[in-house]
PAMIMAR-569926 format. One record per residue (C-alpha): z, y, x. Coordinates in steps of 0.25 Angstrom, whole numbers, padded with zeros to 4 digits, always signed. Layout:
// residues N
ZYX
...
This chain:
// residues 425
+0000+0000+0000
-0002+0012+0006
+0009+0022+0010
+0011+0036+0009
+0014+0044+0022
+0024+0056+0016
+0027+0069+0021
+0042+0066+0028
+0054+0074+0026
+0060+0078+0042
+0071+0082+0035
+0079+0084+0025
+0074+0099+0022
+0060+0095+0023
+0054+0097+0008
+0038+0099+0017
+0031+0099+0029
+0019+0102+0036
+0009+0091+0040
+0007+0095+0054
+0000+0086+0058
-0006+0071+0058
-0006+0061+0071
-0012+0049+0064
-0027+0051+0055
-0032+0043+0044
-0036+0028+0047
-0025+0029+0060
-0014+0016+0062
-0001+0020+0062
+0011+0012+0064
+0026+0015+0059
+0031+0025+0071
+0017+0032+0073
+0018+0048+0072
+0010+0050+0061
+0013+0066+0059
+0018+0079+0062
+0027+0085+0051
+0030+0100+0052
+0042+0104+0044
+0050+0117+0043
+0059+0113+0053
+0050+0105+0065
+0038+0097+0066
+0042+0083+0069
+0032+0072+0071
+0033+0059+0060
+0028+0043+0061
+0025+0033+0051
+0035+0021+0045
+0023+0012+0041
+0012+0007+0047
-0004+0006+0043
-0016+0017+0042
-0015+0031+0039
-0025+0030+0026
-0026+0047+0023
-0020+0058+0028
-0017+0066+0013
-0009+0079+0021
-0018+0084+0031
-0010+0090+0045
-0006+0105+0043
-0004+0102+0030
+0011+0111+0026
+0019+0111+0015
+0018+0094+0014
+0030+0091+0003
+0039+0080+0007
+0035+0066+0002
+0022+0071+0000
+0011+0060+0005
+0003+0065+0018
-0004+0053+0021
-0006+0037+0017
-0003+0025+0027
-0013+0012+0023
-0006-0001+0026
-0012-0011+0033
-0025-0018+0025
-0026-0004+0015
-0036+0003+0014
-0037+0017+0011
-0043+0014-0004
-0029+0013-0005
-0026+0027-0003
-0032+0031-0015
-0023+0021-0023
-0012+0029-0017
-0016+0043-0020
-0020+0041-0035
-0006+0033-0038
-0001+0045-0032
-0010+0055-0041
-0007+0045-0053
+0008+0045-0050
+0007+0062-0053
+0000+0060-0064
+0006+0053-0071
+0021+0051-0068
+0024+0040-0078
+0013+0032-0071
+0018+0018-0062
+0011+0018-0048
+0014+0011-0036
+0017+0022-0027
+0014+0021-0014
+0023+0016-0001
+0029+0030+0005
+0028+0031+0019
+0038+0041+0023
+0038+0046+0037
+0049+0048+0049
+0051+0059+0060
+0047+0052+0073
+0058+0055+0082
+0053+0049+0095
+0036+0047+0098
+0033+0032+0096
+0024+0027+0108
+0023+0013+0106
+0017+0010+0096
+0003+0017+0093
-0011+0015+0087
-0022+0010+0096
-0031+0022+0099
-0044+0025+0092
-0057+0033+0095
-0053+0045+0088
-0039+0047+0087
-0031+0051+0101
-0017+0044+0102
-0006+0053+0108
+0008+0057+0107
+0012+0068+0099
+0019+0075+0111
+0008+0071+0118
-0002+0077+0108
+0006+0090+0105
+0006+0091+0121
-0009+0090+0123
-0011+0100+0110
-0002+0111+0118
-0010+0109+0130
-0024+0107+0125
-0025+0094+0130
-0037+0086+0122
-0028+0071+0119
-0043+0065+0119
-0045+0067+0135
-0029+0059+0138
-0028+0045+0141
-0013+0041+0135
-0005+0033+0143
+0005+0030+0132
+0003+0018+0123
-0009+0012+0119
-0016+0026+0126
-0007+0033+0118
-0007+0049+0125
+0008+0053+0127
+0014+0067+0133
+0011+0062+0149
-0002+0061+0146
-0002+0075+0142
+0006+0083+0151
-0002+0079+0165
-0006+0090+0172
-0021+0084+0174
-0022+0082+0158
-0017+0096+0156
-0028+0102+0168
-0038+0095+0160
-0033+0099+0146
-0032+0114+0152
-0049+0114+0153
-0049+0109+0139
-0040+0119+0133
-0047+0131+0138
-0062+0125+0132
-0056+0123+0119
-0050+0137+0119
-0064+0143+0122
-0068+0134+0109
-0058+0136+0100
-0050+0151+0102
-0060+0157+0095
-0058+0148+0081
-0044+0150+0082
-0043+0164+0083
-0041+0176+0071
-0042+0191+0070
-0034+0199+0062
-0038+0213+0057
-0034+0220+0070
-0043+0211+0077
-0033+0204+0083
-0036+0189+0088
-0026+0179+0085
-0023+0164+0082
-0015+0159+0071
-0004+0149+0073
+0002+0142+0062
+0015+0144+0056
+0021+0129+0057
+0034+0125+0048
+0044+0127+0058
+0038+0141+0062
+0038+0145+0047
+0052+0139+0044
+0057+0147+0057
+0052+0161+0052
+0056+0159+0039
+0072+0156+0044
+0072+0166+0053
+0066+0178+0047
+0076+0173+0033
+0086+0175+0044
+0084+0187+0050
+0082+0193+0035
+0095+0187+0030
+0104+0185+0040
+0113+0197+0046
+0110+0194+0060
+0119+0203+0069
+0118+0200+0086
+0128+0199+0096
+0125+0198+0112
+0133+0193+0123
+0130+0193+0140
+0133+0180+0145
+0137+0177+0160
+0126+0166+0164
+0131+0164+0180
+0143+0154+0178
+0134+0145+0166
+0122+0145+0176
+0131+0140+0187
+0136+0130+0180
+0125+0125+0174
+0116+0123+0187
+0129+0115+0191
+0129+0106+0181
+0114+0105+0182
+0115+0101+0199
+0125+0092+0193
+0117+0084+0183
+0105+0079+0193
+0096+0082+0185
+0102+0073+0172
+0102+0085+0166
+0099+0102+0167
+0109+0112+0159
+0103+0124+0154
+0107+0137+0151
+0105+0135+0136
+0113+0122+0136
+0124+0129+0140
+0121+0139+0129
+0121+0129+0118
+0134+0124+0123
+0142+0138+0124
+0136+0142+0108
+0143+0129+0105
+0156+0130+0112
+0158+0144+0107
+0156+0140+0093
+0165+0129+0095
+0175+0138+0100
+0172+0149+0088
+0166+0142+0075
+0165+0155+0068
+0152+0156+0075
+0147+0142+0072
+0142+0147+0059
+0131+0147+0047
+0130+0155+0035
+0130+0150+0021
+0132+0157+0007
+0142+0150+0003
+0150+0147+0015
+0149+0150+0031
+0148+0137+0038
+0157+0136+0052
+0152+0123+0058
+0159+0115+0067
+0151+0109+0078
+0142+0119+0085
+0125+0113+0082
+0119+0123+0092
+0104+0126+0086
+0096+0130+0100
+0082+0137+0098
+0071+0128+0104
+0056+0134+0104
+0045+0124+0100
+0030+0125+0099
+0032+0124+0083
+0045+0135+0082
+0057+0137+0085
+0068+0124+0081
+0082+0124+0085
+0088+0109+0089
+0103+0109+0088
+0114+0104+0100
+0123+0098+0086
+0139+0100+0091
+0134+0107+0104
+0149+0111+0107
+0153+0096+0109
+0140+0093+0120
+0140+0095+0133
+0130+0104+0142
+0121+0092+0144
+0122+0083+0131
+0116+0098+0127
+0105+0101+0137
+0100+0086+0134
+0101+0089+0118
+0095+0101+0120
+0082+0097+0128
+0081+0085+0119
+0082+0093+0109
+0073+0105+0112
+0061+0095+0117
+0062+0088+0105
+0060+0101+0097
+0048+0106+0106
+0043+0091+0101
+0046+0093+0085
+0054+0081+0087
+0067+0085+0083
+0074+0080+0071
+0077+0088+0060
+0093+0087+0062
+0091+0092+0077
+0087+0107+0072
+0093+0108+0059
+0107+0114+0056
+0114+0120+0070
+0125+0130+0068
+0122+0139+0079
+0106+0143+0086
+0106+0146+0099
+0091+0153+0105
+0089+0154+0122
+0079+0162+0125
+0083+0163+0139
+0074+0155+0145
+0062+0165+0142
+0070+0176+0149
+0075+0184+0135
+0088+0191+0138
+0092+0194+0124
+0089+0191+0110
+0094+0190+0096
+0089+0177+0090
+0089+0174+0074
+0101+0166+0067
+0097+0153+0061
+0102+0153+0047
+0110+0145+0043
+0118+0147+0058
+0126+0159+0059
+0122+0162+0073
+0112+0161+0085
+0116+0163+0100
+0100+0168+0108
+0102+0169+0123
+0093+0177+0133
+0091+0174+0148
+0101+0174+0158
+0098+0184+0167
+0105+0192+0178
+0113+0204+0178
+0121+0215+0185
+0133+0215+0176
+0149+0221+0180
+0158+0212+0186
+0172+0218+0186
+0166+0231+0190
+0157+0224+0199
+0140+0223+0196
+0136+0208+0198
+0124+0201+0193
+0126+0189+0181
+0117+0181+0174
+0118+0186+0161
+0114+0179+0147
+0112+0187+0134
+0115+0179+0121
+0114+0186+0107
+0120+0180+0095
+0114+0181+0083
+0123+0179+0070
+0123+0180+0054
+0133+0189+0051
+0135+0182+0038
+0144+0172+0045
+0145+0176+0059
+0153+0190+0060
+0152+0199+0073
+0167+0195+0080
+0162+0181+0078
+0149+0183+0086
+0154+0191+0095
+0166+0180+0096
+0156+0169+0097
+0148+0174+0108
+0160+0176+0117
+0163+0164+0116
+0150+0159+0120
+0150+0168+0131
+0164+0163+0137
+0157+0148+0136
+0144+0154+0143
+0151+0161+0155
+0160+0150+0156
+0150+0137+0155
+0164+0128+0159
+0170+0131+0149
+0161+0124+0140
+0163+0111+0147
+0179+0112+0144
């Protein structure tokens, strides 16, 4: 009998998504665990595999398809020995059905489908002469680059391209001359003019982007936003941390932002008034510290969470933390790894800003945005001595978060950063 594919719910808020994109066409072989989609919803995009096995008979959502309800069927699996006559069986039962609601048919198998949390690499379809297996790290890696997946030979399973077969630097030599002919050939087809006469490309608006703006111009609009700043002393933090990095052999490397995530979460540990959100009915003061850290991907912004970062130590949260953020970069992360947090943090030190005021994430009562550590002459008991000195604003709703409190907080956080021992105690 013939099985319905349905567009899956990635979580439990999830009422549609958008059809990003296919990986299998019509008349491919697909065995349970084969990535057969990318589904872009208003939170990530995150890549989805098949439960059954047999041959994708039609493809009814075409890829860039948006607004795709849950449940609703995007495509039909044929089972072994079925033909695709049999299609047509299943999509006038299903026209019969509307119809007529008092009307007994046989409804078809429902095929619902998973979020692939790891890439399988075992077990895949034998190649054929016009469809090019790959990877989809491998395939987003070769789209970013220009590299035409026709010309690579894979060296994973059963020819199969994967990431290494990508990232060579001859591959990506030879990839470079096709680019630039391609460019030649196509700039001209993607680029618009405006009424000023000004040439420019559209780039799409994806679900996460939309969601993104939507939450944070509504925040910006409703939430009384007021901004405090402190000057943090970087020199004994750095001292230590190239200690503890000489230490570890390279099993692991502290950065500054690990160091970061911890002291937000101490000081909220030692002063819950800050550890916040606002509700209508009630402010919420919760009792471990989920410390939301601002990660850019190619498709948004997300923010992975260090849950009860307080109780962790520097290198359970550096090893969290790149897991998490490559796994973001990947859409790989799963819904319960971004949602919720009680507290954002956003570094922006790394690209040399000094100081900014980032945007609070409702419903969290506040967000902590450092600037680069930077040297400078500062006094000394009377004495003028050069520091490294780090910026960090906090941005806070007053609704639940008063001045005192803010200014309480960040004192606090300072004393943790100035004195990076102190976390350890």
């Amino acid at each position: 009998m013939p099985i319905n594919i349905t567009m899956p719910a990635l979580s439990p808020t999830m009422t549609d998504g958008t059809l990003a994109k296919w990986t299998v066409a019509e008349g491919d072989k697909v065995e349970a665990g084969d990535v057969i989609a990318e589904i872009e919803t208003d939170k990530a995009t995150m890549e989805v595999e098949a439960v059954d096995e047999g041959v994708i008979g039609k493809i009814i959502i075409s890829e860039g398809s948006e607004n795709v309800p849950v449940n609703e069927v995007i495509a039909v699996l044929l089972e072994e020995g079925e033909s695709a006559d049999a299609i047509k069986e299943v999509t006038s039962n299903k026209v019969q059905v509307t119809r007529d609601e008092n009307a007994k048919q046989e409804n078809p198998v429902t095929c619902n489908l998973q979020p692939v949390t790891e890439i399988p690499q075992a077990s895949t379809p034998q190649k054929t002469s016009n469809r090019i297996f790959a990877s989809p790290l491998a395939k987003r890696i070769a789209k970013e680059k220009g590299i035409d997946l026709s010309t690579v030979k894979g060296s994973g399973p059963h020819g199969r391209i994967v990431k290494n077969d990508v990232t060579s630097g001859k591959l990506q030599a030879t990839s470079n001359k096709v680019q630039d002919a391609r460019t030649l050939e196509t700039c001209n087809s993607d680029l618009k003019t405006n009424i000023f006469g000004m040439a420019y490309k559209e780039i799409p608006n994806n679900n996460i982007r939309k969601v993104v703006a939507k939450r944070l111009s509504e925040s910006k609009q409703t939430v009384p936003h007021f901004y405090l700043t402190v000057e943090c002393v970087l020199d004994t933090l750095l001292a230590a941390r190239k200690e503890l990095n000489d230490r570890a052999n390279g099993e692991y490397k502290l950065s500054v932002n690990d160091f970061i995530i911890k002291a937000s979460a101490m000081a909220l540990k030692a002063f819950p008034e800050a550890n916040v959100s606002w509700n209508d009915d009630a402010i919420h003061q919760y009792l471990k510290a989920d410390i939301s850290v601002a990660v850019s991907t190619p498709t948004g912004l997300i923010t992975p969470i260090i849950r009860n970062a307080e109780d962790k130590g520097l290198k359970e949260i550096s090893n969290e933390m790149k897991d998490l953020a490559g796994r973001a970069r990947e859409n790989k992360l799963k819904p319960e790894e971004f949602q919720g947090g009680s507290f954002s943090v956003s570094n922006l030190g790394m690209f040399g800003v000094k100081e900014f005021a980032a945007i609070v994430n409702p419903p969290q009562g506040c967000i902590l945005a450092v600037g680069a550590g930077e040297q400078r002459p500062v006094v000394v008991n009377g004495e003028i001595k050069i520091k490294t000195i780090m910026n960090c604003t906090l941005s806070v709703d007053h609704r639940c978060v008063d001045g005192a409190v803010g200014a309480q907080y960040l004192q606090i956080f300072k004393q943790f950063i100035e004195n990076p021992v102190s976390m350890l105690v």
